[in-house]
C-alpha positions in Angstrom: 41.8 -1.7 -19.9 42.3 -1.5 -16.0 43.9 -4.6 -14.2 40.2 -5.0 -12.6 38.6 -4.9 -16.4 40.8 -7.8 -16.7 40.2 -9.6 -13.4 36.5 -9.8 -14.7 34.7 -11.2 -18.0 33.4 -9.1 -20.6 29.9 -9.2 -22.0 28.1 -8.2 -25.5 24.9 -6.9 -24.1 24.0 -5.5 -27.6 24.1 -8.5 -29.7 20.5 -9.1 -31.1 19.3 -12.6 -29.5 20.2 -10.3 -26.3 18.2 -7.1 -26.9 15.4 -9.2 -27.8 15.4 -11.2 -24.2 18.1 -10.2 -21.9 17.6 -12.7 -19.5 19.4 -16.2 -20.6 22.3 -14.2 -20.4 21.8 -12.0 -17.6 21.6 -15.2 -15.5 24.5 -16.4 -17.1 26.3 -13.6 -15.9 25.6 -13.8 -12.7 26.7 -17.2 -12.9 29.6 -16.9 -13.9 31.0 -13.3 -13.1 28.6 -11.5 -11.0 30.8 -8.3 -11.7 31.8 -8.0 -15.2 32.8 -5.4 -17.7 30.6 -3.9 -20.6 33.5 -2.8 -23.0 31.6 -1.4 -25.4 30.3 1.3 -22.9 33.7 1.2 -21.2 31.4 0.4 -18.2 31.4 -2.5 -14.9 27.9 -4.7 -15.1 26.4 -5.7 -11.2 23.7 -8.6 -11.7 23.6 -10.2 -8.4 20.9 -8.7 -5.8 23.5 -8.4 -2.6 26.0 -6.6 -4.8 23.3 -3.9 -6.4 21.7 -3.5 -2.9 24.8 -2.5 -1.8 26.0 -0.4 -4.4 23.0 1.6 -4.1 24.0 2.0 -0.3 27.0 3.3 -1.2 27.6 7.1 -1.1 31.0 6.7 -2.9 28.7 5.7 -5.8 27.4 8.7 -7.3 24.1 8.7 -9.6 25.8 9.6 -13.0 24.0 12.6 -14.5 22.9 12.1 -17.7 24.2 15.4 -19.4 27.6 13.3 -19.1 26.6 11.5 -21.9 27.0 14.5 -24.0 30.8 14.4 -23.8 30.7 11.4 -26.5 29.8 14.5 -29.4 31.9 16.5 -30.8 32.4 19.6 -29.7 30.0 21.6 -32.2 27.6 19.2 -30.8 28.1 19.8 -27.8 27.8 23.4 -28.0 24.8 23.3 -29.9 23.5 20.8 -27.1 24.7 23.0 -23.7 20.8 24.3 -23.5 20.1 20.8 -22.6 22.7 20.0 -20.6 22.0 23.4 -18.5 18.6 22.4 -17.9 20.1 17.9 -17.2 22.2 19.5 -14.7 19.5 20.8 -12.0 17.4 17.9 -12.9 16.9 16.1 -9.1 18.9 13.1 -9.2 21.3 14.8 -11.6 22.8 16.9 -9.7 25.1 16.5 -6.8 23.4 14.9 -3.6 23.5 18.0 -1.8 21.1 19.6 -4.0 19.3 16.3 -4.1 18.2 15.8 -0.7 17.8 19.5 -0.8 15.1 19.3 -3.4 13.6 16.0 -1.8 13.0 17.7 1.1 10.8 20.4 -0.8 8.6 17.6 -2.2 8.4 15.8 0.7 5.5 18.9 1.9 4.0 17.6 -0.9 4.6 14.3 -1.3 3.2 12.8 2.0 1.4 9.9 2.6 -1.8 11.5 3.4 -1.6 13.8 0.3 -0.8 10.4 -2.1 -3.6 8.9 -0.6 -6.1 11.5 -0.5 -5.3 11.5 -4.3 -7.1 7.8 -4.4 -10.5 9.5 -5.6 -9.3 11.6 -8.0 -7.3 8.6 -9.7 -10.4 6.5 -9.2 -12.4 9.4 -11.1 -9.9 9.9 -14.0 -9.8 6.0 -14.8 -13.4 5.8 -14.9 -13.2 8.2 -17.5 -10.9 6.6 -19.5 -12.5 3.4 -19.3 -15.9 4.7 -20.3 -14.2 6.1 -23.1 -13.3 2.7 -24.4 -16.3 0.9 -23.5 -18.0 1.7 -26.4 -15.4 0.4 -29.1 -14.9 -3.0 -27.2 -11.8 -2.6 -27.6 -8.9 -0.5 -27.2 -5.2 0.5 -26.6 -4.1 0.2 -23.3 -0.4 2.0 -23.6 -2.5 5.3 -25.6 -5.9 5.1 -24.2 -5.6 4.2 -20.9 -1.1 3.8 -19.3 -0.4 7.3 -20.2 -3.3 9.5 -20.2 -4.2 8.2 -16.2 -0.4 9.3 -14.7 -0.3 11.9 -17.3 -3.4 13.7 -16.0 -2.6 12.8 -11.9 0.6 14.6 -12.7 -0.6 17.5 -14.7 -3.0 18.3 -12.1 -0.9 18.0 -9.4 1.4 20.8 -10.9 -1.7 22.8 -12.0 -1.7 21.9 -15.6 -4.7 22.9 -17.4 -6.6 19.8 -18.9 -6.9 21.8 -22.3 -2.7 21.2 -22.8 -2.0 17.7 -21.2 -1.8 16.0 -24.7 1.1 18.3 -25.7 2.5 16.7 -22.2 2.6 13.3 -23.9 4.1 14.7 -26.7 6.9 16.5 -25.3 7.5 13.9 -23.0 7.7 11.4 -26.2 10.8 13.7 -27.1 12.4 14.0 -23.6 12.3 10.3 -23.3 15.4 9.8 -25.6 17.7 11.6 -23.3 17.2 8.3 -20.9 18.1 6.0 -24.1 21.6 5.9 -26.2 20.0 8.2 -28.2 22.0 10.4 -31.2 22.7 14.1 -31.9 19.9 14.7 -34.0 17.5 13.2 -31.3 18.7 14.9 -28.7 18.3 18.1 -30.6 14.6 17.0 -30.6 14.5 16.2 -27.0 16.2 19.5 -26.3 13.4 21.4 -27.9 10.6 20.0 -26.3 12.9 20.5 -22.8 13.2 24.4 -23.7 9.4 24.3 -24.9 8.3 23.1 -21.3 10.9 25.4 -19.5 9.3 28.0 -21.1 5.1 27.3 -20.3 6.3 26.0 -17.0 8.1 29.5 -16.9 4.7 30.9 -17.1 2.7 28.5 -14.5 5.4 29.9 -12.2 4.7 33.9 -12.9 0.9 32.5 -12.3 1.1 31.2 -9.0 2.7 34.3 -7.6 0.3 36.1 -8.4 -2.4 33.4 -7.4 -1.2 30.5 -5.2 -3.0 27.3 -5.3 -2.7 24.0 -3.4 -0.7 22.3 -6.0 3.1 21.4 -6.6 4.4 24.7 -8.2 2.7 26.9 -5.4 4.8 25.0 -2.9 7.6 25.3 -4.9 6.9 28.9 -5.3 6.6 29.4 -1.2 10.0 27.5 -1.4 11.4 30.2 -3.7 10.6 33.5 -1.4 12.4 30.9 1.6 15.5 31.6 -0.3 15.4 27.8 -0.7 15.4 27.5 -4.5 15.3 29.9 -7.4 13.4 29.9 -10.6 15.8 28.1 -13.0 15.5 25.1 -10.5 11.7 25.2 -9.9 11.3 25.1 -14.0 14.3 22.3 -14.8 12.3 20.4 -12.0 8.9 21.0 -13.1 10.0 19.9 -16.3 11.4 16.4 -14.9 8.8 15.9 -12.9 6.0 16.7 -15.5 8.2 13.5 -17.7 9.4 11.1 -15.2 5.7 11.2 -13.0 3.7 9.3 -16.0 6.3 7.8 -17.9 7.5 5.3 -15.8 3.7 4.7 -14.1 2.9 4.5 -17.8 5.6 1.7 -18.6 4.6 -0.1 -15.2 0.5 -0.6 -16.0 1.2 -1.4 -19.5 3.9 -4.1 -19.3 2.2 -5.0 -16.0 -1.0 -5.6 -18.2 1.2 -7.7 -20.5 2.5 -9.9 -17.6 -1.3 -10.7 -17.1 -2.4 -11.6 -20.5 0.8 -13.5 -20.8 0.0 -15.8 -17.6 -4.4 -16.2 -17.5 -3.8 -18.2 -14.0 -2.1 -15.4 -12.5 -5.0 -12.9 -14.4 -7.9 -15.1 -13.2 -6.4 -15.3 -9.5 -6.8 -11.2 -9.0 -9.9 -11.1 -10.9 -11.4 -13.9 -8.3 -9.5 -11.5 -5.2 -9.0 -7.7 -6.2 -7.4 -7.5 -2.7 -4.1 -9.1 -4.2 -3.8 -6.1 -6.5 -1.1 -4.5 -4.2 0.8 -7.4 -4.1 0.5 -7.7 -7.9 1.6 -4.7 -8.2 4.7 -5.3 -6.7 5.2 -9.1 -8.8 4.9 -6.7 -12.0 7.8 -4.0 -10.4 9.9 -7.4 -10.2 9.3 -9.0 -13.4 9.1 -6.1 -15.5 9.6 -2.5 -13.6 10.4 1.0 -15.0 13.8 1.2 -14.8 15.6 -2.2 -16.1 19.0 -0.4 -15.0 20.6 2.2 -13.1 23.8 3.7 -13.7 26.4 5.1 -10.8 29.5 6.7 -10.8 32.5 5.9 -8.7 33.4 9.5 -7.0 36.8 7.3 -4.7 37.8 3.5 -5.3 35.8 1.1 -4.1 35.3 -2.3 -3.7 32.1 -3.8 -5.4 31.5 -8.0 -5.4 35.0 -8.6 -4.0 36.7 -6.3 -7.1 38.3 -3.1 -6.4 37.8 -0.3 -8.6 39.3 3.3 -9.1 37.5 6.4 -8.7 36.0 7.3 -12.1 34.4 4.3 -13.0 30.8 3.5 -14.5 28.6 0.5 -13.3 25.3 -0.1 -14.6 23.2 -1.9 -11.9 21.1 -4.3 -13.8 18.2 -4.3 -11.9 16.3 -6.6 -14.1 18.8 -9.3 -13.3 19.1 -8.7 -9.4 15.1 -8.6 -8.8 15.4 -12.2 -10.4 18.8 -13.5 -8.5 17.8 -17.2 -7.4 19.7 -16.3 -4.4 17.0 -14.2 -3.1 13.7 -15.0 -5.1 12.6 -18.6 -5.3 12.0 -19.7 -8.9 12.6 -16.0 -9.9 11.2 -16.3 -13.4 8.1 -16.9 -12.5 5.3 -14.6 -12.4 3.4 -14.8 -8.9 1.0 -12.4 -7.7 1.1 -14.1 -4.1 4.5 -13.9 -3.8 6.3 -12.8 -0.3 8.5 -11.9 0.7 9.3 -9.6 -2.3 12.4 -7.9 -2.1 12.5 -6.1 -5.0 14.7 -2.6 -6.0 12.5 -1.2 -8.7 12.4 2.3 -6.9 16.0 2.2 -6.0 17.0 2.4 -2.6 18.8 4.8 -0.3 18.8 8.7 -0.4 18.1 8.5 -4.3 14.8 6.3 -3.7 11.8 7.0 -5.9 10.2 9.6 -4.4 7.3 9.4 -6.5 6.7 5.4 -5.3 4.0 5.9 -3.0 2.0 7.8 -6.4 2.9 5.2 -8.9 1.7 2.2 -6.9 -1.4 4.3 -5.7 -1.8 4.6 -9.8 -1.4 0.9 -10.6 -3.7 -0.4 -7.6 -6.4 1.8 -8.7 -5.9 0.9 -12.4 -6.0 -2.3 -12.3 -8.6 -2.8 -10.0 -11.1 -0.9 -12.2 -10.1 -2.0 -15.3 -10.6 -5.7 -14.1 -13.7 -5.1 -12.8 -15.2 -3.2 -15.2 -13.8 -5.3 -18.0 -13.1 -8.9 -16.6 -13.1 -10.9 -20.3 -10.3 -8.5 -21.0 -8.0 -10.1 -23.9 -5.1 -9.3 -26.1 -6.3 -8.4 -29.7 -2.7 -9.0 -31.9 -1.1 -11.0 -32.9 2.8 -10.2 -32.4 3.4 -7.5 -29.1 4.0 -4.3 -30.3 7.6 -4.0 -28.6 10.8 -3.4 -29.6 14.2 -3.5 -28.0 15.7 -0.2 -26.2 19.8 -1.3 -25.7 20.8 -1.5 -23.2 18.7 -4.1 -21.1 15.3 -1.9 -22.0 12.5 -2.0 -24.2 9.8 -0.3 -25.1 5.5 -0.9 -25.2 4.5 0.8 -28.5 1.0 -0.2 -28.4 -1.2 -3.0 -26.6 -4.3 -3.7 -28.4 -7.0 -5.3 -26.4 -10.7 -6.1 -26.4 -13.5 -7.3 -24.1 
């Protein structure tokens, strides 16, 4: 252990009153060593809101790719696994920031505000759909009929996806998600299939479009390519990413943002009364309960994080779920207010390494909610016990939500 692992306390994260609810200790952390060391990840912990702001500001802090992971296996493992890690290592926000911004500035074209918001319709349409769906049960699951399909299809159809295949989507992206989790070899494996199953029918999207181009993500990508900007094997690792990571977080945020609802009926019966708040819910529910609990960096040269210096080489997990409810910055932080301002919250990250699908998933979540509350305003839970379970470290995840009206 370093003389700064030493200078610091150490924390179990993974002891099982913790997985279940972080929190208690999370703000005990930052309490009592707002910099502290994770020893059984070998790995620095940041809960306090100043210190994670500024270690996303900082470029000697590199976003660490996940295919490092992989080095934990042995090395028949790893061989077995270097199809993956291939694929991890063009992955946007994998790879090194050069190659980031380079492929930011590509979906920027797309990306735009007008283009995100010209998508309002479209999202409008598709949740209609979903919701009429349910209407005649009086009842269904949000997280299966409802969180995933809506960003699943706004995603698939932005990248040209035929409808017929977008529930194979959801299931490879079921398998891909394990490669964001502590997740085993034989896991892994799985996710690795379904990553070299997508590679290969986005692969064939790709031949498509240049023979026929269309308005839609893989044509511009394709444009990109005869540029001399990007070649194939990036287009398809990215297509695959973006295919994954463009519903599955907007899924996580409507479904444990639904949750936050139920769990306070004030807070529900305040938007139902003013759908206008919806934005600003929206945000409250990327506070209290965003996508991405944590964020893990690198450091590339020493540097000095929360008054601690640290060598180059090091791993800090920025617990983002602990900053976005600092008492420093967020007046009674625990508590769930749609009204609240300002909100200063780092769900999306910050920086060059910001969410650039942001603008999207809020577009989602506003139009979501606001149409499932309208057209279902004596929504209620229907279980008993929240289908949830504990994802160490710091996450969990929404099996199911059962609901009727």
């Amino acid at each position: 252990m370093s003389d700064s692992a030493v200078a610091v306390q150490s924390y179990d994260l993974f002891a099982p009153e913790v997985t279940a609810n972080p929190m208690p200790l999370l703000h005990r952390i930052r309490a009592e060593s707002p910099v502290s060391h994770l020893p059984q990840l070998d790995a620095y912990l940041l809960t306090r809101h100043a210190d994670i702001m500024a270690a996303l500001k900082d470029r000697r802090l590199s976003p660490a790719n996940m295919a490092q992971a992989l080095s934990t296996f042995t090395q028949d493992e790893q061989d077995r696994l270097l199809p993956l890690r291939d694929s991890m290592h063009r992955w946007m926000g994998h790879t090194v920031e050069a190659d980031h911004v380079r492929f930011q500035q590509l979906l920027k074209r797309y990306f735009t505000p007008a283009t995100v918001n010209g998508l309002r319709p479209r999202i409008r349409e598709l949740t209609t759909e979903l919701l009429d769906a349910a209407a005649e049960r009086g009842r269904m699951d949000v997280v299966a009929d409802l969180a995933y399909p809506l960003p699943a299809n706004v995603i698939a159809e932005m990248l040209g996806m035929p409808t017929s295949e977008r529930e194979q989507l959801q299931v490879w992206s079921r398998d891909i998600l394990a490669i964001f989790q502590l997740a085993g070899f034989e896991q892994l494996l799985q996710s690795q299939r379904s990553v070299l199953e997508m590679e290969e029918y986005v692969r064939g999207l790709v031949r498509q479009r240049r023979a026929e181009p269309r308005e839609d993500l893989i044509s511009m990508f394709v444009d990109a390519e005869r540029e001399g900007l990007v070649d194939e094997d990036e287009i398809v690792a990215n297509c695959v990413l973006l295919l994954f990571a463009g519903h599955e977080t907007t899924a996580g945020l409507i479904a444990n943002g639904l949750v936050l609802l139920l769990e306070h009926p004030d807070e529900l019966a305040r938007l139902k009364a003013d759908p206008d708040l919806t934005p600003a819910a929206v945000e409250e529910m990327l506070r209290c309960d965003g996508p991405a609990s944590l964020i893990v960096r690198v450091s590339t040269a020493p540097v000095e994080v929360g008054g601690h210096e640290l060598p180059a080489g090091k791993r800090l997990y920025l617990a983002m779920m602990a900053g976005n409810r600092d008492p420093e910055v967020f007046d009674d932080p625990d508590r769930f207010d749609i009204t609240r301002r300002p909100n200063r919250h780092t769900a999306f990250g910050l920086g060059a390494f910001y969410c650039l699908g942001a603008a999207l998933a809020r577009t989602e979540a506003d139009e979501c909610f606001r149409a499932l509350l309208d057209r279902f305003p004596d929504i209620r839970p229907a279980y008993d016990v929240l289908d949830r379970s504990p994802v160490p470290p710091l996450g969990h995840r929404l099996h199911s939500l059962n609901v009727e009206f």
